[in-house]
FIMAR-767647 format. One record per residue (C-alpha): z, y, x. Coordinates in steps of 0.25 Angstrom, whole numbers, plus 5000, padded with zeros to 4 digits. Each point is the difference from the previous one (the first is absolute). Layout:
REM FIMAR-767647
<pt><w>Z</w><v>Y</v><u>X</u></pt>
...
REM end
This chain:
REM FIMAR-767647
<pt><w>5772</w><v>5246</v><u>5089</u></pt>
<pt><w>4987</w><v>4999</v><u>4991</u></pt>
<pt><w>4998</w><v>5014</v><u>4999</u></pt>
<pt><w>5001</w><v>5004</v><u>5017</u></pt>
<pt><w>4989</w><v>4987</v><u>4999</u></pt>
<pt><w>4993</w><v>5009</v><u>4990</u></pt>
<pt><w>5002</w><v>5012</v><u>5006</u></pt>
<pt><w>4995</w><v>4993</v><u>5014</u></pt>
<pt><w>4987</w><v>4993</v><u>4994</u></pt>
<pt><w>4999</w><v>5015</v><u>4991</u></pt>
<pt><w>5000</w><v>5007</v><u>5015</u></pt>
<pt><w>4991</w><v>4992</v><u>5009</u></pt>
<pt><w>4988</w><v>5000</v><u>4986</u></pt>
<pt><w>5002</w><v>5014</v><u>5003</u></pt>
<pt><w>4999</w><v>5001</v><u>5015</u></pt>
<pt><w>4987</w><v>4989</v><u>4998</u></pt>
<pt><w>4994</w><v>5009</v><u>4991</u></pt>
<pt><w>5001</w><v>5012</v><u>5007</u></pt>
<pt><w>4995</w><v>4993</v><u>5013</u></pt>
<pt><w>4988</w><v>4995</v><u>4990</u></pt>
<pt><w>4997</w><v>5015</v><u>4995</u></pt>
<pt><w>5000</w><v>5005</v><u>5015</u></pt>
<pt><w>4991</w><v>4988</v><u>5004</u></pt>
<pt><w>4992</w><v>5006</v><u>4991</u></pt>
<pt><w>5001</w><v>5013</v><u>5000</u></pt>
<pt><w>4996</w><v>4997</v><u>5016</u></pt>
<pt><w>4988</w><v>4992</v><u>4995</u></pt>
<pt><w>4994</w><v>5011</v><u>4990</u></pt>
<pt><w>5000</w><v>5012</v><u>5012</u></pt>
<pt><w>4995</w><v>4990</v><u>5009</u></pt>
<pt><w>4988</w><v>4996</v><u>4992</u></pt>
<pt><w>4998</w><v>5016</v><u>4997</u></pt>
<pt><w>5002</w><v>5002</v><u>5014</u></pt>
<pt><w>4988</w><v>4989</v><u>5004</u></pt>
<pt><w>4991</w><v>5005</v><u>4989</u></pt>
<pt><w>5001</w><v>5017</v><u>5004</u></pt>
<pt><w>4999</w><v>4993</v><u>5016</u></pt>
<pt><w>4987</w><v>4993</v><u>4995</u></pt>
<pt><w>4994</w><v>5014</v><u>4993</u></pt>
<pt><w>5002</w><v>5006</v><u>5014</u></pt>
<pt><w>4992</w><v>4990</v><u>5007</u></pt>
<pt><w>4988</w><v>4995</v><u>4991</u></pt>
<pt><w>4992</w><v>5010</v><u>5000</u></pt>
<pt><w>4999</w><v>5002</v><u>5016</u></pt>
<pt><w>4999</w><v>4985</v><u>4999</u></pt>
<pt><w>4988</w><v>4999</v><u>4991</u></pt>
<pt><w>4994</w><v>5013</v><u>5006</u></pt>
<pt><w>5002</w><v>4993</v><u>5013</u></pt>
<pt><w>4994</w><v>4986</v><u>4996</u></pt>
<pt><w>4988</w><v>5007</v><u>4991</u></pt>
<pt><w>4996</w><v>5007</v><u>5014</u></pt>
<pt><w>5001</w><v>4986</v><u>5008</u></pt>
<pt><w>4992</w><v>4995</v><u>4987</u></pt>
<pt><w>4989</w><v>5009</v><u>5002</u></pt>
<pt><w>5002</w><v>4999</v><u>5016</u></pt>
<pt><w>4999</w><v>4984</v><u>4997</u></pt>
<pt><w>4988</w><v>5000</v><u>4991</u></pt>
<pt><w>4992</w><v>5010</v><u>5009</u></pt>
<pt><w>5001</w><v>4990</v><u>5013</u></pt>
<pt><w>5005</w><v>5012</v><u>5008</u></pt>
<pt><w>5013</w><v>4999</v><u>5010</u></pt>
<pt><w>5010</w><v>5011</v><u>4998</u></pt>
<pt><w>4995</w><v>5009</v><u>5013</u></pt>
<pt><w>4985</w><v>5000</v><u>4993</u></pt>
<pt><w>5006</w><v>5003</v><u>4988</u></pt>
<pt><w>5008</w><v>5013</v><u>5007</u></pt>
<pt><w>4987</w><v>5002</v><u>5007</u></pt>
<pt><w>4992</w><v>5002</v><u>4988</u></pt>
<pt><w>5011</w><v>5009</v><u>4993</u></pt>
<pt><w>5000</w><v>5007</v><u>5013</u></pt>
<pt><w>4984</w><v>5001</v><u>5000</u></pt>
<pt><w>5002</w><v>5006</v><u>4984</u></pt>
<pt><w>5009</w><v>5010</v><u>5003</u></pt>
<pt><w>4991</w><v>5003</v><u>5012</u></pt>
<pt><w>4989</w><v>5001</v><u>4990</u></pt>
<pt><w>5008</w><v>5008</v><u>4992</u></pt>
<pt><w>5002</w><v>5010</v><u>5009</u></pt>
<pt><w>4986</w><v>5002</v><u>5001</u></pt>
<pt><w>4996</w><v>5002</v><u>4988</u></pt>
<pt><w>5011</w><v>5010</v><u>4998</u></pt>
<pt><w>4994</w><v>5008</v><u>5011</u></pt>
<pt><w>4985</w><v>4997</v><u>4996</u></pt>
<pt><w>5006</w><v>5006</v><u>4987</u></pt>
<pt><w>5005</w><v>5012</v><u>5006</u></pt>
<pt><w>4986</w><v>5001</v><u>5008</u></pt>
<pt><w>4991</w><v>4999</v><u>4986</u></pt>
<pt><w>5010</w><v>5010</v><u>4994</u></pt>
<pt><w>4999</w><v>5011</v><u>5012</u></pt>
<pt><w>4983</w><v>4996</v><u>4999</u></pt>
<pt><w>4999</w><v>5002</v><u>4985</u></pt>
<pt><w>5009</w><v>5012</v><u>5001</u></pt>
<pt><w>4989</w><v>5006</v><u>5011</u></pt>
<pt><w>4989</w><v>4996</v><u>4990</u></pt>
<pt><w>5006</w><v>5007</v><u>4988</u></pt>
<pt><w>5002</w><v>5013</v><u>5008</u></pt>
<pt><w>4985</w><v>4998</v><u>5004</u></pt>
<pt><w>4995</w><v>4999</v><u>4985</u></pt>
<pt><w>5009</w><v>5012</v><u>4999</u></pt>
<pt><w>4993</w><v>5009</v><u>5008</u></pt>
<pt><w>4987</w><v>4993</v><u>4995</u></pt>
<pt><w>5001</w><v>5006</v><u>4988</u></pt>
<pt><w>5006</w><v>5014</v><u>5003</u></pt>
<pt><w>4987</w><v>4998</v><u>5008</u></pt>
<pt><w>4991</w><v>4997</v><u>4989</u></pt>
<pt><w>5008</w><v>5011</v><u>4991</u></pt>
<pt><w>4997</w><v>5010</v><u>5009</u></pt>
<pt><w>4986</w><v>4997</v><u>5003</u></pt>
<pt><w>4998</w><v>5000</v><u>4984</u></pt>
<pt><w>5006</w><v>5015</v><u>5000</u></pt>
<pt><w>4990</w><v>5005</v><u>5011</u></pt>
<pt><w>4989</w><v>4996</v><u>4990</u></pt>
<pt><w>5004</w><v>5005</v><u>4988</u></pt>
<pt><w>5005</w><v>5014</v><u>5009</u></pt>
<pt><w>4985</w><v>4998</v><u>5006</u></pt>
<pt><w>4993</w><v>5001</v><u>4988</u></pt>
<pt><w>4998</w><v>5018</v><u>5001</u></pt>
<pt><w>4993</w><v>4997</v><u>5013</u></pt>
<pt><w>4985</w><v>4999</v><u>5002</u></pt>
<pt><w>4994</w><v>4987</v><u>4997</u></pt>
<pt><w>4997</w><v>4997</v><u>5012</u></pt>
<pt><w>5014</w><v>5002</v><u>5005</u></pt>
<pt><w>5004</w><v>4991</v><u>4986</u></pt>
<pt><w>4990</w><v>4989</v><u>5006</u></pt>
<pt><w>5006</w><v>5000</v><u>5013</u></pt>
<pt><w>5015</w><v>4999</v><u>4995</u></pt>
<pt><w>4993</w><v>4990</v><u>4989</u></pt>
<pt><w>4996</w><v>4992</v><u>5013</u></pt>
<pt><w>5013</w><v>5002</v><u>5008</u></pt>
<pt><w>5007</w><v>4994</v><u>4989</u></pt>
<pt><w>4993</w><v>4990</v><u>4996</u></pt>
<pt><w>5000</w><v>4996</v><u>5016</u></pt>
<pt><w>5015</w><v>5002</v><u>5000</u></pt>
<pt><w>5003</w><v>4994</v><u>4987</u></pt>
<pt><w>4994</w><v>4988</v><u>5003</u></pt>
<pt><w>5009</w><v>4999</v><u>5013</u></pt>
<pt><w>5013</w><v>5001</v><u>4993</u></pt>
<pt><w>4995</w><v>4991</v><u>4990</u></pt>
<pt><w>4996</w><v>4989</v><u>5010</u></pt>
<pt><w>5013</w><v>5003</v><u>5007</u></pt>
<pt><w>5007</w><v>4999</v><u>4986</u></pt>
<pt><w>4993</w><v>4986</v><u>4997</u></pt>
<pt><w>5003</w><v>4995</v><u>5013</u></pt>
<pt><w>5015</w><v>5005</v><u>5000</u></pt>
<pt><w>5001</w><v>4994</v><u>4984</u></pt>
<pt><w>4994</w><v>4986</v><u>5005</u></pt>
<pt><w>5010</w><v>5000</v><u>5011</u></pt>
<pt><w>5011</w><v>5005</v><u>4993</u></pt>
<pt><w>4996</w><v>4988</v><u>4991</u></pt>
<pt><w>5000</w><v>4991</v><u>5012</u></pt>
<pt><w>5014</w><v>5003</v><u>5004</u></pt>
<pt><w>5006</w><v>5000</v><u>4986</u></pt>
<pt><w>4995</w><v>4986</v><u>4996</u></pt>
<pt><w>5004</w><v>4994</v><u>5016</u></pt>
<pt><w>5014</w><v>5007</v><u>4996</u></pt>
<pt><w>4999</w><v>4991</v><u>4987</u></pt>
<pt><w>4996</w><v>4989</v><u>5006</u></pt>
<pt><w>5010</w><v>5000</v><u>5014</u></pt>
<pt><w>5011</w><v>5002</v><u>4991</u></pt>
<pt><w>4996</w><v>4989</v><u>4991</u></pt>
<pt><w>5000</w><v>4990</v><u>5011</u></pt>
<pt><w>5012</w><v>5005</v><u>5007</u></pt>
<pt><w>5008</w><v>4998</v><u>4987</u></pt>
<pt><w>4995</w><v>4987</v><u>4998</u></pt>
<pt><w>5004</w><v>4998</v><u>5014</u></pt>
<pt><w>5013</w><v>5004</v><u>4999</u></pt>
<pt><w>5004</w><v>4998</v><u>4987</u></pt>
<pt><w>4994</w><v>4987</v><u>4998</u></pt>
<pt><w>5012</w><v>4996</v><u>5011</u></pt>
<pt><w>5010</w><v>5006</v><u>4993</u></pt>
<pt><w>4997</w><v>4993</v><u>4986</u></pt>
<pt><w>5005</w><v>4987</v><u>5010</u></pt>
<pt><w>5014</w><v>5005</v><u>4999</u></pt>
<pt><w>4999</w><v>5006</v><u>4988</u></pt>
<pt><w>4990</w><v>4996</v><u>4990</u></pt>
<pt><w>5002</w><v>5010</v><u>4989</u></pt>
<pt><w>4992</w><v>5009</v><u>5009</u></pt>
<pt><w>4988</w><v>5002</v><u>4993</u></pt>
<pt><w>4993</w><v>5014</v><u>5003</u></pt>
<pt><w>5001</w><v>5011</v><u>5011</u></pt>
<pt><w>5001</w><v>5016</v><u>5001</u></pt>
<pt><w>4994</w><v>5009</v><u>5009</u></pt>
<pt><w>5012</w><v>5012</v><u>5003</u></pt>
<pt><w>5000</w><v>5009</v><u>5009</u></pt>
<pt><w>4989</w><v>4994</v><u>5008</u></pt>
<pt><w>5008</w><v>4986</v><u>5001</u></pt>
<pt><w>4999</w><v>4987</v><u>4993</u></pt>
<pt><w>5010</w><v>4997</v><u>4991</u></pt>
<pt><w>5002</w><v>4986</v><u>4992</u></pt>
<pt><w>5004</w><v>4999</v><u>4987</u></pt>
<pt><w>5003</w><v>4991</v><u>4986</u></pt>
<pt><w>4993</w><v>5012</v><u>4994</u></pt>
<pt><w>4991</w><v>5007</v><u>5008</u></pt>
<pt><w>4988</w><v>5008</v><u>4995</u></pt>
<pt><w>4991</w><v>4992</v><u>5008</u></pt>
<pt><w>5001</w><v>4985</v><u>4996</u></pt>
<pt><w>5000</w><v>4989</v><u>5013</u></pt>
<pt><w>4990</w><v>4988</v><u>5001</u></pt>
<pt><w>5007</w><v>4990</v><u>5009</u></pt>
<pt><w>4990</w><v>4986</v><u>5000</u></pt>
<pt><w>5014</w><v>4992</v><u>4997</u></pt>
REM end
């Protein structure tokens, strides 16, 4: 009779400790369960509240806030296709220093081919050339300055644009810290060639 007692307590100490391991076992994949779930969702939750931070701190409503994204990537746009014109304008000046100097060679072979002729025929040349090399090399100063012009405005819109847009960007991710220029479209970067200058 004492050992079926035994045997009794024995098996219900079994069966509690198996429903304790369970009880358990339930517990630990739950918590690993709530901790994976919370990975998913913090970091659209902090991205999400760092942009309603920046939304709060800067007095706008979320429609002016669109507005202005709208409005940059409007600017954007524009400066991808001033872009395109300065690079269709610099192109045209290039090929126009080009013939400038085949110009400027040619004319220096008719002198030194004029040199058998008469001296009055050299003077004449000497006076063409000087006349036509002082042309070309007023068109070649102009073009130069222009090409100049356009080169620094370039360095300049893109400059801005990338602060523009990147500066937004560094928001949502702050290792953002510098910006590319590749294939005639800003691209920003935690290790760009260009480095960013946000004013925050």
């Amino acid at each position: 009779m004492k050992n079926f007692k035994y045997r009794q307590n024995n098996a219900l100490n079994m069966k509690k400790l198996h429903l304790s391991k369970n009880k358990l076992t339930i517990a630990l994949i739950s918590l690993i369960l709530v901790i994976m779930l919370a990975f998913v969702f913090i970091r659209p939750i902090m991205v999400g509240y760092s942009t309603y931070q920046t939304l709060a701190s800067s007095n706008l409503t979320s429609s002016d806030y669109l507005a202005e994204l709208n409005q940059i990537q409007e600017e954007l746009d524009n400066a991808e296709k001033q872009n395109l014109e300065s690079s269709e304008e610099k192109n045209i000046y290039s090929q126009e220093i080009k013939k400038l100097q085949i110009l400027v060679m040619g004319l220096n072979e008719t002198l030194s081919h004029s040199n058998t002729n008469h001296e009055s025929n050299l003077q004449s040349i000497q006076q063409d050339f000087d006349i036509q090399l002082g042309i070309a090399n007023a068109k070649l100063d102009r073009c130069e300055t222009k090409l100049k012009g356009l080169d620094n405005d370039y360095e300049d819109l893109v400059e801005n644009t990338a602060e523009n847009i990147c500066c937004k960007m560094k928001v949502d991710n702050s290792r953002i810290d510098s910006y590319d220029v590749k294939s005639d479209k800003i691209v920003c970067s935690e290790d760009g060639k260009y480095d960013l200058d946000c004013d925050f």
